[in-house]
N, C-alpha and C positions, 0 to 999 in steps of 0.2 A: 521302347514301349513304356507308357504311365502305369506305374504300379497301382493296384486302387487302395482308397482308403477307405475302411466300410467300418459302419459303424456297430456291426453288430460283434461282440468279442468272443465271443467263447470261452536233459539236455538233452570216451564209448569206442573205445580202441578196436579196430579191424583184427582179429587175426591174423598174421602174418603165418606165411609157408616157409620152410626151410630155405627154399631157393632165394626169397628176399634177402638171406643172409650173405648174396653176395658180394656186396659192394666191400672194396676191400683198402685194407686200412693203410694210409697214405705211407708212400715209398718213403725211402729213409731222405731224399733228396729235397722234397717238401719240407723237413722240422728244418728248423735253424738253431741252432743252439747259442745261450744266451753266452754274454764276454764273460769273462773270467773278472775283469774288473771294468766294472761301467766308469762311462765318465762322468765328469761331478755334477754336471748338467743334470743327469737320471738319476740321483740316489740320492736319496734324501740321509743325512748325517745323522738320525735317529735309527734308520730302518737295519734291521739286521739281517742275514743273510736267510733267506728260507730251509727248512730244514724238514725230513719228511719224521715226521711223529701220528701218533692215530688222530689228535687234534687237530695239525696241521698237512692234511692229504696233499699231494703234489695237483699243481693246476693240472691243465691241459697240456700246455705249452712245456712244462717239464718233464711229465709223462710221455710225451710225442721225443722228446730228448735223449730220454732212457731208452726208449724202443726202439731209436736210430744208431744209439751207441749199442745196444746190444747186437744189432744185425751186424754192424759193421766190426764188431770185436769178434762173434759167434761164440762167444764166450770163453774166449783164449784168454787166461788170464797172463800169460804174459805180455797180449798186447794192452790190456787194458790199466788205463790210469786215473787217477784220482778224480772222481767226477763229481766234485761235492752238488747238490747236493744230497746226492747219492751215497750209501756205500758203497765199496769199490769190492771183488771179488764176490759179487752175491751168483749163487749155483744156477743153472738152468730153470730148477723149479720155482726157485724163490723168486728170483726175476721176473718170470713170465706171471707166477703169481699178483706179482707187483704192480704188473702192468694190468692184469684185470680187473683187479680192487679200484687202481687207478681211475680206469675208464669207465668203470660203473659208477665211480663217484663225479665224475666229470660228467657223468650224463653221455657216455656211447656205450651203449651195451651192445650196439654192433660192434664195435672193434674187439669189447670183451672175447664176445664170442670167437671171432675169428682168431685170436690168441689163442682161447681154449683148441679149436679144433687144427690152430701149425702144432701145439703141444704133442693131441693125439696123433696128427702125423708123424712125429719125429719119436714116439712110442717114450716123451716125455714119463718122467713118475705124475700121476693124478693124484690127490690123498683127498683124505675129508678139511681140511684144509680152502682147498681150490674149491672143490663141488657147488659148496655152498653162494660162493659168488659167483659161479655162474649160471648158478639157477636163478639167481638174484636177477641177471641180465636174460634171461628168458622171461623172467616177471615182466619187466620193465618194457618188454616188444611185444609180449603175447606171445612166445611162439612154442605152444606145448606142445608138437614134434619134437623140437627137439630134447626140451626137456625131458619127453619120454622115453628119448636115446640114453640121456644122462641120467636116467631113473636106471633104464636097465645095466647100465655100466656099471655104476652104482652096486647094484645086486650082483651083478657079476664078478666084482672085484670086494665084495665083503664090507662093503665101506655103509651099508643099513645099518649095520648096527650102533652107530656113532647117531646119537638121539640130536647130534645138532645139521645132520644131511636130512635124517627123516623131516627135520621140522623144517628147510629149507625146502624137502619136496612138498610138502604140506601147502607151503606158502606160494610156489611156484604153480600146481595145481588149479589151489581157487582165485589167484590171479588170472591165471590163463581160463579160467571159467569151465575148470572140471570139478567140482567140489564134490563129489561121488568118490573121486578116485583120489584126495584131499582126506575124508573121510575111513576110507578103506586103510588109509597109512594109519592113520592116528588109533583105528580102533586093534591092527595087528601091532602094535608098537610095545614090546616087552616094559619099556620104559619110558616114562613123560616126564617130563619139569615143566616148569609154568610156561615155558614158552610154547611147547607144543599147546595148550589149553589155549594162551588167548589167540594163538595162530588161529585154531577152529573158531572159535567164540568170532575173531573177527572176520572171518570169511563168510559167516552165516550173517553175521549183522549188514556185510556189505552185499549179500544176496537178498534182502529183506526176507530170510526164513528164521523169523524172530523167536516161533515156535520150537524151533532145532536148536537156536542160543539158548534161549530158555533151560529148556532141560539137560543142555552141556553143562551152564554157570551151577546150575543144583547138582549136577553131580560131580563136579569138581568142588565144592562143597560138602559132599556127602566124604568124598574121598581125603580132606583134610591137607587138601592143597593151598598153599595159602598165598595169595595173587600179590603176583608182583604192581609194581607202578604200573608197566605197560599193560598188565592183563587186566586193571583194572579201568585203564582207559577205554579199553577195547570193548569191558561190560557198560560204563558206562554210555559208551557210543550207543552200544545195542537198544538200550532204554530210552537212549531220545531218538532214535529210528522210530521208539515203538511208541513214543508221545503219552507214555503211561504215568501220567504226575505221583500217584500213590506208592509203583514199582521203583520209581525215580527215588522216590523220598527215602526207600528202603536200602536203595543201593549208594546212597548218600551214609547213613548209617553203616553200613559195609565197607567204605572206602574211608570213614574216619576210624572205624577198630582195625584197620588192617594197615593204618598210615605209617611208616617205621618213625616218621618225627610230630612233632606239634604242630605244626604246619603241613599244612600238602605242597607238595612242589604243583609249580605255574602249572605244568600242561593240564595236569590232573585237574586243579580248580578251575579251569578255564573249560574245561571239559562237562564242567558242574553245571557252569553258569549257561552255557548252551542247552543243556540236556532241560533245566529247567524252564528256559524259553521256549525250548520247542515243544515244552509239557503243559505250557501256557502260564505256568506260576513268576510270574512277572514278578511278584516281590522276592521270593524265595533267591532269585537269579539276581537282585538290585542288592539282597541281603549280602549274598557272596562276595560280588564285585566290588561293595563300600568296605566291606571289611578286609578286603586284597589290598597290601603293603607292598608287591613283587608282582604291579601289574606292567604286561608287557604289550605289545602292540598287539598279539593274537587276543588276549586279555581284554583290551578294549575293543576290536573286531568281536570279538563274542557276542560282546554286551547291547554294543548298536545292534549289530544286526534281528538281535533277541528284542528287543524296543521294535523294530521294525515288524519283524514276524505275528509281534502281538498286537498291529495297526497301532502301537502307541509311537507316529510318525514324528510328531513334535518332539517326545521326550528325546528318540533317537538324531535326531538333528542334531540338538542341543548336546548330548552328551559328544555328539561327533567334532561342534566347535569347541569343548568344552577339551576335551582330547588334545585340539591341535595349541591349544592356549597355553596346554602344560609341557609344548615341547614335546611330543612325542607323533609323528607325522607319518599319515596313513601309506602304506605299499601297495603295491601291484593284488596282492594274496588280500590287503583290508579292501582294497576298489570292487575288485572281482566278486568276496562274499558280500557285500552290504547289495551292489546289482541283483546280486541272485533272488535274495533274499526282499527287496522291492517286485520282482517277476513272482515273485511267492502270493504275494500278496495284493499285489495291483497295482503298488502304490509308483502311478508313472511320474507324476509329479514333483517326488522325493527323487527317483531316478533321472528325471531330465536335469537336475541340479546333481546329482552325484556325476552323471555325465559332464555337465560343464565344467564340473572342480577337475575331471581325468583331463578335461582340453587345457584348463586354464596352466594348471599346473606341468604341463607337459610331458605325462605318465609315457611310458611306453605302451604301444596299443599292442599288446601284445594276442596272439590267436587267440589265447582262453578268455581275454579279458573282452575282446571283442563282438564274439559268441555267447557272451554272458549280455551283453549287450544289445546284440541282435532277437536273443531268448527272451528277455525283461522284456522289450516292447514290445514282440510279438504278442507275449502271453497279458499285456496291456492292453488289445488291440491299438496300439498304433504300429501300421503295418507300413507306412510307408517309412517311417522311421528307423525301421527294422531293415527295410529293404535296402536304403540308402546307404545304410553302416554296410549290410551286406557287399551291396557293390562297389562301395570301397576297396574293401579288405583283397590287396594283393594276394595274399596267401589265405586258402580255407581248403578245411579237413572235413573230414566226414561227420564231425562234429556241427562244425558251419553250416553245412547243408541244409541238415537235419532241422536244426534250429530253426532256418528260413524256410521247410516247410512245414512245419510242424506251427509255425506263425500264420501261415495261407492255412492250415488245417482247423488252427484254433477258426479264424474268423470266416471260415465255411467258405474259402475262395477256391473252387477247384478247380477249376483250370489254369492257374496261376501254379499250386502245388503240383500240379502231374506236369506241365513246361518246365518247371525246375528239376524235377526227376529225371526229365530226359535230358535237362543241360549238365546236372549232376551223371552221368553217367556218360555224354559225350566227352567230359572234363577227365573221364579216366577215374572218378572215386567212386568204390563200391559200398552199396550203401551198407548201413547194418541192421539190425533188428530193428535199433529203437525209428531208424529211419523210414521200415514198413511200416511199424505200429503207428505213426502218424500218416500214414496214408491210408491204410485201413480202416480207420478211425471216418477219415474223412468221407470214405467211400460207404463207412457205414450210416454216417451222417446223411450220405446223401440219396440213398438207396443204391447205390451204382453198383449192382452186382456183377455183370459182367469184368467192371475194371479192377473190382476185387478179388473177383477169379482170375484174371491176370496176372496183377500180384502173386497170388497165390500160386501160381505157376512159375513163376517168377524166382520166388523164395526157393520151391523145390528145385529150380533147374542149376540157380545160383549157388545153392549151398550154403544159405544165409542161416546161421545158428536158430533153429524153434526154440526159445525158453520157454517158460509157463507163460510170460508176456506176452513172448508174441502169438502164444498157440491160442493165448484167451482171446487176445486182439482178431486173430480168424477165429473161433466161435462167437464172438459179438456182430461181427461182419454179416456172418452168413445170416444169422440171426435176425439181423435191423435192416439187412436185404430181402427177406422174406422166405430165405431157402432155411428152412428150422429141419428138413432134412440131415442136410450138408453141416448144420454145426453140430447137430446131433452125434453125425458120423465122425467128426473131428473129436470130439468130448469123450468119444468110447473108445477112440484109440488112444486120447492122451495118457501118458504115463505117470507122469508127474502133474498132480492138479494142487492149486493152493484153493483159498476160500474163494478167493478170485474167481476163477476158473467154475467154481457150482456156483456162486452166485448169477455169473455171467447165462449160465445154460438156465437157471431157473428163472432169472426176469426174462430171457428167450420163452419158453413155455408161457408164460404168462402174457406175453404180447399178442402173443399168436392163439390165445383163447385156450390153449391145453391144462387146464388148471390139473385134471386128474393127473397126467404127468409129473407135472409140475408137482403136487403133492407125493407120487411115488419117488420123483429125486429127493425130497428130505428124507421120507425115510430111510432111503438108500445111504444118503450122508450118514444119519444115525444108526445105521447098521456097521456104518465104516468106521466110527468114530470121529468125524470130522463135526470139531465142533461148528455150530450154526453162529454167523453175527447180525446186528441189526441189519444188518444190509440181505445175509439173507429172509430174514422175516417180511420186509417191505417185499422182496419179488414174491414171496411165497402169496403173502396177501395180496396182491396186487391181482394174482393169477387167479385165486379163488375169488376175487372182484368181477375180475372178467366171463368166469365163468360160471356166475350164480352163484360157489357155493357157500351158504352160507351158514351152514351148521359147521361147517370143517375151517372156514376161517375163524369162527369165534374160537372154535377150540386150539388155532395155534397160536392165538391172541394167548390164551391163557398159559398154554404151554409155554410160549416166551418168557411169560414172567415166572411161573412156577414151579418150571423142570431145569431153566436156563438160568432163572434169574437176574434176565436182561431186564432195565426201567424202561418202559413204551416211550417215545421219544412222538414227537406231535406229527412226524412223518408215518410212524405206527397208527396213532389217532385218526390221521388222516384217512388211511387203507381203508380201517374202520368206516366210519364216516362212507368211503364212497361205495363198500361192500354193503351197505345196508340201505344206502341211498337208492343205489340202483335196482335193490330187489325189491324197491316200495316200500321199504321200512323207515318210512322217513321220520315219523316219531321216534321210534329208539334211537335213528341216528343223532335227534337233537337232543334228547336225554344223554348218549353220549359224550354231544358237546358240551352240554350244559356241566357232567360230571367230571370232565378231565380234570386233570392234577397242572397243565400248563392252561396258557391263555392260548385261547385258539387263534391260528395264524389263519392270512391270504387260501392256503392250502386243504382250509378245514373248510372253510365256508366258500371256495371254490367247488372243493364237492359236493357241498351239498347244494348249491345254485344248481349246478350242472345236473343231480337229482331230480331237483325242481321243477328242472324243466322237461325232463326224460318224464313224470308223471303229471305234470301241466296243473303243479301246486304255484298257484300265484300266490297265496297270500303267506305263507313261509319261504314262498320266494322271493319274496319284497323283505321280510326280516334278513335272509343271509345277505340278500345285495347290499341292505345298511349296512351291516357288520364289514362287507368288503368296503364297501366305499369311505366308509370311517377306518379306513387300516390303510387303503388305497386312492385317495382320493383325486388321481390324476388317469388312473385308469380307467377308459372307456370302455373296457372291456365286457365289463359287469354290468353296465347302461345297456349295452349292444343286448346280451342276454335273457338281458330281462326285459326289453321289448320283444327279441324273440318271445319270452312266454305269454308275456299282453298279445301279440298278435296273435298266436295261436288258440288265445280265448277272445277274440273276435277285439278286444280291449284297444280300438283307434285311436282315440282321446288318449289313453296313456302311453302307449307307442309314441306320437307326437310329442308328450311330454317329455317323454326320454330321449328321443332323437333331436328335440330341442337344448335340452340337458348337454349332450354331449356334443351338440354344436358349438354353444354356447365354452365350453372350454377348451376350443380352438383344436384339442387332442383329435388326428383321426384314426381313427380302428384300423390294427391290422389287416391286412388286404388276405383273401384267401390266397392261397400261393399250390400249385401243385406240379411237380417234377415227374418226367418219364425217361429212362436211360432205353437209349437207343446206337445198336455198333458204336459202341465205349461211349457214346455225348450224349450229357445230361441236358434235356432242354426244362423250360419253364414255362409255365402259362399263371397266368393270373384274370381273376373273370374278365370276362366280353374283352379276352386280349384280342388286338387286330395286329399284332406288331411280325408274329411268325412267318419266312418267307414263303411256307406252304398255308398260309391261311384260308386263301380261296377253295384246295383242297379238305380242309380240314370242315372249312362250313361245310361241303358238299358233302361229309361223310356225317357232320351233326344233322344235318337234315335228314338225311337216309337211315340214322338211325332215330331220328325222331317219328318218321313214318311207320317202321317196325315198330316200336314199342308202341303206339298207337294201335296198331293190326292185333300186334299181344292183349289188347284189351289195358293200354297202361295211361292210370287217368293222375296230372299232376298235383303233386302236393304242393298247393301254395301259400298253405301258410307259413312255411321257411320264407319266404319271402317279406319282408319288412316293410317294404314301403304300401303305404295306403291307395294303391292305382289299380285299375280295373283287371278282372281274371287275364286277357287275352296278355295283356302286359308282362303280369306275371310268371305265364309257361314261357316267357320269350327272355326273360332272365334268366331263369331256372336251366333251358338248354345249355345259357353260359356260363356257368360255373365250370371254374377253374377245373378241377376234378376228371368232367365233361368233354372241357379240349384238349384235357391230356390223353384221354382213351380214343379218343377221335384219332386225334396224330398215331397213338400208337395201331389203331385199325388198321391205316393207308401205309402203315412205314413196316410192319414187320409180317412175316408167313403165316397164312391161316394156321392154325391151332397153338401157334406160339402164346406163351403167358405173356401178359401184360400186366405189368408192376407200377404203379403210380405213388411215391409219398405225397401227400398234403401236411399243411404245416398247422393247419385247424381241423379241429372235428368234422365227419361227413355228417353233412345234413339228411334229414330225414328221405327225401327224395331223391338224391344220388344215391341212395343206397339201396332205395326201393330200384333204381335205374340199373342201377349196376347186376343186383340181380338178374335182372331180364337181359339186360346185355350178354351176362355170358350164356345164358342159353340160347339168346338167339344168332350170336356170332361163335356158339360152342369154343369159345375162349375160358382159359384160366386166369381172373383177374383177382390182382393181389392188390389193395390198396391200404397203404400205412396212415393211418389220423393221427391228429397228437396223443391220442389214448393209447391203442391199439393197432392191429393188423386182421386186415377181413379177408378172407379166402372165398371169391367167391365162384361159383361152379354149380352149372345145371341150375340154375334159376335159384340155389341158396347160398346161405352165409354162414361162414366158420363162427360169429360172432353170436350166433343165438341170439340176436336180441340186445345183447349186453354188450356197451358201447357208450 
């Protein structure tokens, strides 16, 4: 089946159970053990014999050696003989020891394990010693059962008190994704060294609770701790998580008085140079990097990718041939982040050549590199591109999946993303959080509530982890589904909320017309202390937009700046602008414009055309259409509009002029578009569609309800209607808007008193909405329809919307 290519665009380890620990670690009959003396062929006349030192760890292959000779001696030291490159007589514990370090370093932490647990059979000595690497290999699989066998053993045998096991469970913890129980150690912990600090510090920065870092790094401060190299990498990570240039600069200051030499060692500066690209300070990060003598290939990966993230795609080219000209030649780990970091930012162009340089040069395609591959196009929209690497790829992880739907999710394909769900699950991989929250997303995109509810069944039956992600991802769902219930009830059980999470439940209130709400959850926030961000200002005003009010929106207008000391941002202006627009205040909204501190965008003089037209002000709605048109001038968007408001002042001659206008630039207007989920399938209709294979039913339900509404005493509005042709013309359009044939279909397709939920991808015109009304009282339906603005509840011949739309 042909994948599609659309053109509209828009990454996670599974938990492992105990039981997966059983695959068991290869008989002694599998190792071979190398000659004692190679012959000359294999040995090169420089090479010297391997030897196990902390530098130089034992491969695989001589680890597999050790653990053959040990079974087969059982640790008799009489039989055993000189195994260089081993020492010979090593004790039970130290051995088995040896071999766990080993295999954690070789990348098995299943073998680890299963050493650790023949140990505990055979009532081996455990010391703090051991513990610590094998919590290290419960890191590495996920699997905090067990760990939390080896926590209690731990305690059981006294071995807490050694500050270097607690910081081992610490690490083990919020790898495994309990940072609660990460937490609990660090704060009963008699004693800390810097390693327990940036253990915490960096669990919180790899949670994105930048908040909790925060007031760790100050109080490990307060307390006159003074951070090692890694604890200051760990702080610096956290600041370019948090994209704070200013914090950034500070903690640049902090890492040069804490430095033990005149120079920072690489990792640390390289750490600099990132933190500052992803703070946006492009020079700052160009300053570092030219002045680095001990640059290493992580060193130049930094720097491109930092070029890349700040769209400066040429400079990052250039510094990349510029790289390979000095003899220093990209790896797997430099291929991987510069991809990522092109999906960051769109840039597919730059990525379809970093792809060609991974073919030409013959990289290994290895799973991460691949998936990073498939993620950059997706989040490019090019989906067939994505798809193709997809169906390559022999081997894919849950990681893979996810990526490929989460590409169908970006580009609103869904029925493409829910077929991969169920071939991802026929394949045997369970998905994981981040794997819902792309499908949630989508189904909130698409109103598809019922298949949200699914999911959400889903997740609970599964036992798929809730974080705050995914709990925010079902209260947006429920939300942009129409059920403001259900995410409501989601939102008052969550436990843990970030900003996220209220912001998400406040533009909910706000779509759905509750603005009174919507205002009682900010106070609610300020009553908890949670501070408020631009993001939530924009829902809060948004909602008081919708819902007339317009005394309490100015006042959080100012409250923002005042109490917060947030700067209105033109998306603020905006809110402005359409909250005063719609209440007929359309002079102070242009005094508004006139006075902002930014140039007014597309967004400003959007709302206020749409104003314009809501109060049938033609001749300042001819000024906003300039202003759009001189910002936007390929959009027909604003021509369309604004012959809507000519037409509604009788204005033919200009209507013509405008429909001439936007002929004339070949551009043609979005089509109305509106969706109905019906037993889990989304259909579509778009006006005077004939394409549906119940369409003959469907006329027959438009006409029977055009007969009823006629009976209702309901006379059309046609001046929504643009074209200059005779009344009878016009009601015979008007019946087919998109909108129309979706409630039609949903009439004949679902049980009398069942809601009907329709999204549109444009504003309801004046007249489906007067329709709509009467429809549900006279088919005593609940009808829910979502516009590009808003959510209208409509019921017993009214609207949730007041008016205000």
């Amino acid at each position: 089946m042909e994948t599609p290519l659309v053109s509209k665009p828009t990454s996670l380890l599974l938990p492992l159970t105990i039981q997966k620990l059983k695959q068991p670690i290869p008989p002694p009959s599998t190792f071979t053990k190398t000659p004692q003396n190679p012959t000359p062929q294999h040995q090169n006349k420089h090479q010297k014999h391997p030897s196990f030192t902390p530098n130089n760890h034992l491969c695989l292959d001589q680890t597999q050696q050790l653990h053959a000779h040990i079974i087969r001696t059982h640790f008799n030291h009489a039989q055993q003989v000189s195994f260089s490159p081993f020492e010979s007589h090593l004790s039970h514990e130290a051995g088995h020891n040896l071999l766990i370090t080993s295999y954690i370093k070789n990348n098995k932490p299943r073998y680890a394990l299963n050493t650790y647990t023949y140990m505990r059979k055979l009532d081996m000595e455990v010391d703090s010693f051991i513990i610590p690497s094998v919590l290290k290999a419960c890191s590495q699989i996920s699997v905090a059962q067990m760990g939390k066998e080896i926590h209690g053993f731990s305690v059981k045998n006294g071995l807490v008190s050694d500050v270097f096991v607690v910081n081992a469970l610490m690490q083990m913890y919020s790898e495994c994704g309990s940072l609660v129980s990460a937490r609990l150690l660090f704060d009963k912990m008699s004693e800390r060294d810097v390693v327990s600090w940036s253990t915490m510090i960096r669990a919180y920065s790899r949670n994105k609770l930048f908040k909790e870092g925060l007031k760790l790094i100050e109080n490990m401060h307060f307390s006159n701790v003074k951070p090692s190299e890694v604890a200051m990498i760990s702080m610096v990570n956290l600041f370019s998580d948090l994209e704070n240039g200013e914090m950034g600069k500070a903690m640049h200051g902090c890492v040069i008085r804490n430095s033990n030499s005149e120079k920072m060692v690489v990792p640390l500066t390289t750490c600099l140079i990132d933190m500052y690209a992803k703070c946006g300070n492009l020079d700052a990060a160009i300053t570092l990097f030219d002045g680095f003598s001990q640059r290493s290939i992580v060193s130049w990966t930094a720097m491109i990718a930092g070029y890349i993230r700040c769209n400066a795609l040429e400079e990052g080219e250039r510094l990349f041939v510029r790289m390979i000209e000095e003899n220093v030649f990209p790896n797997d780990i430099t291929m991987l982040s510069l991809i990522i970091s092109c999906g960051f930012v769109g840039a597919v162009q730059l990525g379809k050549r970093l792809h060609a340089y991974i073919l030409r040069n013959e990289f290994g395609m290895s799973l991460a590199l691949a998936t990073a591959l498939v993620d950059m196009y997706g989040k490019c929209g090019e989906i067939r591109s994505a798809r193709a690497i997809f169906d390559s790829m022999k081997k894919k992880d849950v990681m893979t999946w996810t990526a490929m739907i989460s590409a169908y999710a970006q580009a609103n394909c869904i029925d493409y993303a829910f077929q991969l769900f169920v071939q991802m699950r026929d394949n045997g991989v369970r998905p994981n959080e981040l794997t819902m929250v792309s499908l949630l997303s989508l189904c909130a995109e698409n109103g598809a509530l019922d298949m949200g509810k699914w999911f959400h069944a889903y997740i609970d039956k599964q036992g798929v982890e809730v974080d705050v992600i995914l709990k925010t991802a079902l209260i947006d769902m429920y939300a942009k589904c129409g059920d403001i219930s259900g995410a409501q009830k989601l939102f008052s059980e969550a436990i843990d909320r970030d900003i996220c999470t209220w912001n998400v439940m406040m533009a909910g209130y706000g779509m759905h017309g509750y603005g009174e709400k919507a205002l009682k959850l900010f106070t609610e926030m300020e009553t908890l202390g949670v501070k408020p961000n631009d993001i939530t200002f924009i829902g809060a005003l948004h909602a008081c937009s919708h819902a007339g009010l317009v005394v309490e929106g100015k006042g959080l207008f100012e409250k923002m700046i005042h109490d917060f000391g947030l700067v209105p941002k033109v998306e603020h202006y905006g809110c402005m602008v359409d909250l005063l627009g719609r209440a007929g205040l359309l002079d102070e909204a242009y005094k508004m414009i006139e006075s902002m501190p930014v140039k007014p965008n597309i967004a400003i003089w959007g709302a206020m055309l749409a104003a314009c037209k809501i109060h049938k002000n033609s001749n300042m709605g001819e000024l906003a259409a300039k202003e759009l048109l001189a910002l936007e001038p390929q959009n027909c968007g604003y021509k369309v509009l604004m012959s809507n408001i000519y037409a509604a002042a009788n204005r033919w001659n200009d209507v013509a002029g405008m429909r001439k206008a936007v002929k004339d630039t070949g551009i043609k207007k979005e089509p109305g578009m509106s969706s109905i989920e019906v037993n889990g399938l989304v259909h579509d209709f778009i006006m005077g569609d004939t394409a549906h294979p119940l369409i003959e039913k469907i006329s027959e339900m438009l006409a029977e309800m055009s007969k009823k509404l006629k009976e209702a005493g309901y006379l059309p509005d046609t001046s929504v209607v643009l074209h200059n042709i005779d009344e009878e013309e016009k009601e015979t359009a008007l019946d087919y808007h998109s909108e129309k044939l979706a409630m039609a279909f949903g009439l004949i397709s679902t049980a009398p008193g069942t809601p009907i939920r329709v999204v549109k991808n444009l504003r309801i015109c004046d007249d489906c909405h007067t329709v709509t009304k009467l429809l549900s009282k006279i088919y005593k339906r609940v009808i829910i329809v979502r516009d590009r603005n808003r959510f209208h509840h409509f019921r017993e011949g009214s609207c949730s919307c007041g008016g205000y739309w």
